[in-house]
C-alpha positions as CSV (number, residue, x, y, z in Angstrom):
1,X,4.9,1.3,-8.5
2,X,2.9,-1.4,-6.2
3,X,5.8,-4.2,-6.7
4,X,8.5,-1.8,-6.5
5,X,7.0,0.0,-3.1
6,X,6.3,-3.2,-1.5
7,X,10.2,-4.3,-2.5
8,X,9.5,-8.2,-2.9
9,X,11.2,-10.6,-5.1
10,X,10.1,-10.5,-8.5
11,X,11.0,-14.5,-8.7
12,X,7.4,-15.4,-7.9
13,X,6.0,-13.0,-11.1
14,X,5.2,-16.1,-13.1
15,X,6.7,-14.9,-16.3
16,X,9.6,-17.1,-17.1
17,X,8.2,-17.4,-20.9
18,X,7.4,-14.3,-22.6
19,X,6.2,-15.8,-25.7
20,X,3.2,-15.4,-26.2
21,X,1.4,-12.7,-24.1
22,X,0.2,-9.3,-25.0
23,X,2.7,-6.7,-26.8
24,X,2.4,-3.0,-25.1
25,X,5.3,-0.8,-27.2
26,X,7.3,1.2,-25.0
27,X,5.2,4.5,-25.8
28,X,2.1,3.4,-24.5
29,X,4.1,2.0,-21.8
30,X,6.4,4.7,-20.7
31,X,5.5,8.3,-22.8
32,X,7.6,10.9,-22.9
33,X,9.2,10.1,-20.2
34,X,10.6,6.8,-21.6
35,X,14.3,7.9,-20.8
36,X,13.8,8.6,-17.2
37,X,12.0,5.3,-16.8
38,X,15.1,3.5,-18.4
39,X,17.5,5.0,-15.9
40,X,15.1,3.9,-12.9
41,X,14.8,0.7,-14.0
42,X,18.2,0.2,-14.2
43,X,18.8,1.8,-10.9
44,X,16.1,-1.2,-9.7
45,X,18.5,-3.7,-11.6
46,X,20.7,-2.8,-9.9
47,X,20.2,-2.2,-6.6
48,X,18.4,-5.6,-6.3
49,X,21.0,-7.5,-7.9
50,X,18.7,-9.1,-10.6
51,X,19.9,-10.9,-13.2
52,X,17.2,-10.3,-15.6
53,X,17.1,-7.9,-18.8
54,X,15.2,-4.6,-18.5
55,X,12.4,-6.2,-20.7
56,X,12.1,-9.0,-18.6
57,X,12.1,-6.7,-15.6
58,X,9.2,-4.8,-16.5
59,X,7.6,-7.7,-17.7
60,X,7.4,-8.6,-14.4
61,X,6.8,-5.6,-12.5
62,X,3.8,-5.3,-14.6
63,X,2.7,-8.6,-13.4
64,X,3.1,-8.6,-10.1
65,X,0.9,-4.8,-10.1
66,X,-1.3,-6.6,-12.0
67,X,-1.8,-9.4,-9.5
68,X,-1.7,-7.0,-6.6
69,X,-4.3,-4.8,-8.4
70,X,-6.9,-7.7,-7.9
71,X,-6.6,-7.5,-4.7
72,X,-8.3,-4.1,-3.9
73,X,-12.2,-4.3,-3.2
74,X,-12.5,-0.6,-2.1
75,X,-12.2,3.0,-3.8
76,X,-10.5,3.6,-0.8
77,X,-8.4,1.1,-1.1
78,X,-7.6,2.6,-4.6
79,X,-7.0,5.8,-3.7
80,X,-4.1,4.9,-1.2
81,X,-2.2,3.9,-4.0
């Protein structure tokens, strides 16, 4: 929710080879509610124009949350989120 909030390119993510990394399945990703992230995440495709697959879209999402994760040094800061 931090990358998409913010509404930045996800160019800059750092993922161009997804070999490799760590494997999260789509149920400990997504729940239940896997079917309603699906349609959202297409609706992000979208609506930005990407030209990426809806693996690597969340691929980098989750990166670029990640990264912007590191950056809080407060509770505070934490809660805003």
């Amino acid at each position: 929710m931090l990358t998409i909030r913010e509404g930045g390119p996800l160019s800059n993510a750092g993922v161009g080879n997804m070999e490799g990394g760590q494997e999260l399945n789509d149920t400990t990703l997504f729940g239940e509610h896997i079917y309603l992230y699906d349609i959202l995440i297409n609706q992000y495709i979208y609506d930005k124009q990407l030209n990426l697959t809806v693996g690597e879209t969340i691929v980098a999402l989750v990166e670029i949350g990640i990264f912007k994760m590191g950056h809080i040094r407060e509770l505070e800061q934490l809660c805003d989120l």
